[in-house]
N, C-alpha and C positions, 0 to 999 in steps of 0.2 A: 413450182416453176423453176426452170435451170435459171442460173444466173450464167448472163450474157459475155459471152468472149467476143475476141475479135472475128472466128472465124461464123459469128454468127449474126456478124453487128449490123448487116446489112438488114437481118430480119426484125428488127428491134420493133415492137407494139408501138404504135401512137398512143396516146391517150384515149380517143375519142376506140381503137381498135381493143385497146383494151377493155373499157368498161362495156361493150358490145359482147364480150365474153363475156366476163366477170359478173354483170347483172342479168343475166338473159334467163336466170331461175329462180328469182326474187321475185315476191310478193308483188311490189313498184319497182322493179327492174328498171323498166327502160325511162318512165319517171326520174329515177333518183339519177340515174345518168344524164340525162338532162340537164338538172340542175348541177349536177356535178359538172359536167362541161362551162356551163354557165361563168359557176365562182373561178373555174380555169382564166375563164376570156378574164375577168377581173382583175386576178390576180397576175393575168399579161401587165396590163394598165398600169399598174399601180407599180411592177418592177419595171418599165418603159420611164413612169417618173422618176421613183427613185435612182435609176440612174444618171438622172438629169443633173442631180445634187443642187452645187451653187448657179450654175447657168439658170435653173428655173425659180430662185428663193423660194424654195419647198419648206424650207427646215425654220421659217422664220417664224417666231412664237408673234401669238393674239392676245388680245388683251380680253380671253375666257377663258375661264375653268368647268372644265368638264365634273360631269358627276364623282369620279373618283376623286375631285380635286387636285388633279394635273392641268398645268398649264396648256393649252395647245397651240399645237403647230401647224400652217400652211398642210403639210404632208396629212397629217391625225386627217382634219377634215375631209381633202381629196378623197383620201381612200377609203373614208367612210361612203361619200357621194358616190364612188364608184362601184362597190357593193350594192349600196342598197338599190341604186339604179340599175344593175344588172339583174336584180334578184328581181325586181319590179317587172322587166321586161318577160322573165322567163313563165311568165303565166301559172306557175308550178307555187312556190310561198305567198302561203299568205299572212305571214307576219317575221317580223326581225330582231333579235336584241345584239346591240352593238354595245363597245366599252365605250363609245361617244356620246350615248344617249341615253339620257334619264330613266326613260320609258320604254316601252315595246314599242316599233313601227309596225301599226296593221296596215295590211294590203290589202284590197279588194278583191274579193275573188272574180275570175276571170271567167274563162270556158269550161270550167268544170274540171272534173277529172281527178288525179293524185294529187294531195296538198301537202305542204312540207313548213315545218317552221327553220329557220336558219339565223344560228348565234354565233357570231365573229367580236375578234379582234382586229379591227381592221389594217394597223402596223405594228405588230407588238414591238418593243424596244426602238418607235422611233425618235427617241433623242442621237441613236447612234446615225441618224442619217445625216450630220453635220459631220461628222468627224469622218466619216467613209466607212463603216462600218456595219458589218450582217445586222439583216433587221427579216421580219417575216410579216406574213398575217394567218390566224387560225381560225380553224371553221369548222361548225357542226351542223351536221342536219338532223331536223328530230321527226317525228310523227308525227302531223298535226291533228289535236283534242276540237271535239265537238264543237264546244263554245271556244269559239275562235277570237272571242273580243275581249277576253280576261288574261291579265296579266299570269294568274297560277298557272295557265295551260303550258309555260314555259319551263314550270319548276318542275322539272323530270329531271330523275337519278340517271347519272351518266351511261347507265344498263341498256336505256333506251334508244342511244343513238344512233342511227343506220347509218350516218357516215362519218369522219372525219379525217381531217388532213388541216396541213399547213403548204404556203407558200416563202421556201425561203430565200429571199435576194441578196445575194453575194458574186463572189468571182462568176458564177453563174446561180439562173435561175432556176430554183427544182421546185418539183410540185409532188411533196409524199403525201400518200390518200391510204387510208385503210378504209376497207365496204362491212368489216369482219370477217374477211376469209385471208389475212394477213398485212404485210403492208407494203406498197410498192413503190416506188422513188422514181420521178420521172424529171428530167434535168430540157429546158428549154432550147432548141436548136434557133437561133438569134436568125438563123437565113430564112428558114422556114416556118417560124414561128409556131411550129407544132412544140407541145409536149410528148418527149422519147422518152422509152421505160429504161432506164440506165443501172436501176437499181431492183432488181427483183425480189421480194421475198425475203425481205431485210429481217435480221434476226441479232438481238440483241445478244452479245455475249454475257455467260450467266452470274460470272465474275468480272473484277477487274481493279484495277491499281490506277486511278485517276477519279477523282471527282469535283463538281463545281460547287461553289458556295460564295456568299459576298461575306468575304471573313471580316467586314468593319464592320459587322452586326456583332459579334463572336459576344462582347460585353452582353447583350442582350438574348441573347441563347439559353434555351432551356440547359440542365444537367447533360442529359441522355445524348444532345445534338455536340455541346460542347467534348465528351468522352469519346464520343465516334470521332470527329473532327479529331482530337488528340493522339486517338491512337492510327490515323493517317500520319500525321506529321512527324511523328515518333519512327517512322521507316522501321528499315532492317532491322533497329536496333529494341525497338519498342513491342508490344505485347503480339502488331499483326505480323512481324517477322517478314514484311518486304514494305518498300518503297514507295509511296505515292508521290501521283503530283494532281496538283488544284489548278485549276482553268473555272475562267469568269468571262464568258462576253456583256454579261446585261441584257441580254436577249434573251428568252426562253427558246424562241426557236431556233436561237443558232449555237445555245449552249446543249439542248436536246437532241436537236440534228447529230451534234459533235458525238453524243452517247450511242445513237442509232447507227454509227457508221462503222466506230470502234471499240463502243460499251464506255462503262463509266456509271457516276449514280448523280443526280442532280438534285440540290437541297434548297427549297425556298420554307427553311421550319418556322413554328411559331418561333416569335419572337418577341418582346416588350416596349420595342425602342416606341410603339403608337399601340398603347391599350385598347385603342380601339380598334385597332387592326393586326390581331395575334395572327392573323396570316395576312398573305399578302395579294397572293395572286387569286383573280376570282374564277371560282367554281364552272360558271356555264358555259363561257367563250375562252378559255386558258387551260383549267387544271381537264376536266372533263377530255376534250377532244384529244389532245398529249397524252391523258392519261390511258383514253382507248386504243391508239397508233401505241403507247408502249409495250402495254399489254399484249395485241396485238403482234409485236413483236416478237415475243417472249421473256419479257421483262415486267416489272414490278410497281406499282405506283400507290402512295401511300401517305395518308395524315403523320404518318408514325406511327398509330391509332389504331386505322381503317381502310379500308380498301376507300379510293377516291371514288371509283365509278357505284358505289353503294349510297354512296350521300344523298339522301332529300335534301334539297335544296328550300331554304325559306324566303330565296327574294332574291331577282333577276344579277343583284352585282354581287350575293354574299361574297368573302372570301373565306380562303380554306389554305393550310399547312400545307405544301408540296412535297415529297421525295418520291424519286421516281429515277428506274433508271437497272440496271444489273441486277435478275434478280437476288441474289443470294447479299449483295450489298445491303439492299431496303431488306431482306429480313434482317438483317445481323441489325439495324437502325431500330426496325421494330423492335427488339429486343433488347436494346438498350433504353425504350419509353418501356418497353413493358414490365424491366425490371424497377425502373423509377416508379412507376404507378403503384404497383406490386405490396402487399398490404405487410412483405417482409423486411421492407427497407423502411425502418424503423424512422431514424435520420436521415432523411435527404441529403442534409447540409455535408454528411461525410462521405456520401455515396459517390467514388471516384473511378476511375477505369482499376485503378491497382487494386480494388476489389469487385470489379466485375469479373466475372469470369464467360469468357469465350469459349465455345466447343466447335 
C-alpha cells in the first residue's frame, strides 16, 4: 500500500473502508471486521474520557487491588466497562480476558454465527493519566475453542491471533491494527469521528541508535541486558562505535508507537527487583498482541530466549520478559543471553562486554 501524500489525502481509507478490503478473503472476514469496528467505537470512548482528565476525577485511585496487585483507578475501571460492554453488544465474543479481572468473562452466545474470544488491556500505562501523559489500550482477537466455558481455551500461543492492534491517546488519537497482512495506523479525525488511515504499511526500521528501558531496574538486570545497555551508553567512543539515546514513557504503547514510527528496540528484560515476577509484562493482553503488530511490521520481538508469539501460555496473567523492536537490535540482545547461557562461559561473574565479541 503507497503511503499517503498530500496530493492524495483527500482519498485517505476510513477505517470501516479499509477493513471491507482488507477482510473480504478471510475465513471470518467480515466477522472479525465487525468486531474490529466494535473495539474501534470503544476505544472512541475511552480517548473522549481520557481527555477529560481532572474535569471528570478519572485518575482518582479506589480503595482495590486488582489481580496484578495495582491499585485502581476511576479511569482502570471505566475502560474496562466500556470494552466489555461493547464486546457484549457485538454478538460476535463469547468470552474476555482483561488485565482488571481475575477470571475470564463468558458471554452468552447470541444468534449464532463467527465467535471470537478478545484479551485486552484496557488503559495500559494509566497512572500517566494524572500527569497528562500518552497512555493506550491493547487488544487481541483469538479463535474461539469448542468448550467455550474453560479458562485453557484462552491459553493460545500468540501464533494464533487473527488480529491485533492498540489504541493510542495522545496529542491525537490513533488506532494501529495489524489483520496479518502488515500494519496500518489510522489517527482519529475529532470533527468526524471516523478513524483516517494516516499511516499505511508501517515498517519498522531494521536498525537503529535509540532505545527504551526503565534504567532504575539496571541494579537488578541480568548480565546479557546490562552489557547491551552498556555498550549503548558508551556511544561513539565504546565497542558499537555510534551514539544512542534512551527514551522512557511508561507506557508500552507510547514507548512502542515511538519504535513503529522511527524504529528503536524496547526492553521490559527479566529482572530480580520481584522474584516472583522475573518478567513484567503479561503474555496474552500486552506482550502477545505488540509482539504481532511488530512482527508484523518487520521487526523482532523476543524473551531474549524466544520468540514471544511461540510461548504456551500457562495461565490467563502469566508474565514474560519483553524486547521487541528493530530487528537487527533484538538479535544482537539475543546474542548477548545466548552467549551468557552458552555452556562456554565458564564464569558468568567475569563475562563482560570487553569480552564479548560483536560481529
Amino acid at each position: 500500500m503507497e503511503r499517503l501524500t498530500e496530493s492524495n489525502a483527500d482519498n485517505r481509507a476510513t477505517l470501516p473502508q479499509y477493513l471491507v478490503a482488507a477482510t473480504l478473503y478471510l475465513p471470518r472476514g467480515n466477522a472479525l471486521s465487525s468486531v474490529l469496528l466494535n473495539i474501534a467505537d470503544s476505544t472512541k470512548k475511552i480517548a473522549a474520557l481520557v481527555a477529560k482528565g481532572a474535569l471528570a476525577d478519572i485518575s482518582n485511585k479506589l480503595d482495590v487491588i486488582n489481580i496484578q496487585g495495582e491499585e485502581q483507578t476511576n479511569i482502570d475501571v471505566l475502560s474496562n466497562d466500556i470494552f466489555i460492554a461493547g464486546l457484549k453488544q457485538s454478538g460476535l465474543v463469547v468470552g474476555v480476558v482483561s488485565e482488571e479481572l481475575e477470571a475470564p468473562y463468558l458471554i452468552a452466545k447470541s444468534s449464532g454465527g463467527e465467535e471470537f474470544f478478545v484479551v485486552f488491556d484496557p488503559l495500559d500505562g494509566s497512572s500517566n493519566v494524572s500527569v497528562n501523559v500518552s497512555t493506550g489500550s491493547i487488544f487481541s482477537v483469538l479463535p474461539a475453542l469448542k468448550d467455550k466455558s474453560q479458562s485453557c481455551n484462552f491459553l493460545q500461543s500468540g501464533d494464533t491471533q487473527l488480529a491485533a492492534g492498540y489504541a493510542l491517546y495522545g496529542p491525537s488519537t490513533m488506532f494501529v491494527l495489524t489483520i496479518g497482512n502488515g500494519v496500518q495506523g489510522f489517527t482519529l479525525d475529532a470533527e468526524t469521528q471516523e478513524f483516517i488511515l494516516t499511516h499505511p504499511n508501517i515498517k519498522i526500521p531494521a536498525t537503529t541508535s535509540e532505545f527504551a528501558i526503565n534504567a532504575s531496574n539496571e541494579r537488578y538486570w541480568e548480565l546479557p541486558v546490562r552489557n547491551y545497555v552498556k555498550g549503548c551508553q558508551d556511544g561513539a567512543t565504546g565497542i558499537r562505535e555510534r551514539d544512542f539515546n534512551m527514551r522512557w514513557v511508561a507506557s508500552m504503547v507510547a514507548d512502542v508507537h515511538r519504535i513503529l514510527m522511527r524504529g528503536g528496540v524496547y526492553l521490559y528484560p527479566t529482572d530480580y527487583k520481584l522474584p516472583i515476577k522475573l518478567g513484567r509484562l503479561r503474555l496474552l493482553y500486552e506482550a502477545n498482541p505488540i509482539s504481532f503488530i511488530v512482527e508484523q511490521a518487520g521487526g523482532k520481538s523476543s524473551t531474549g530466549r524466544m520468540r514471544i508469539l511461540e510461548i504456551e501460555p500457562d495461565e490467563i496473567h502469566q508474565r514474560v520478559p519483553v524486547i521487541m523492536g528493530s530487528h537487527l537490535e533484538v538479535s544482537l540482545i539475543e546474542w548477548y543471553h545466548s552467549e551468557f547461557d552458552s555452556a562456554l562461559v565458564q564464569d558468568r561473574t567475569s563475562y563482560t562486554l570487553d569480552n564479548a565479541q560483536l560481529s
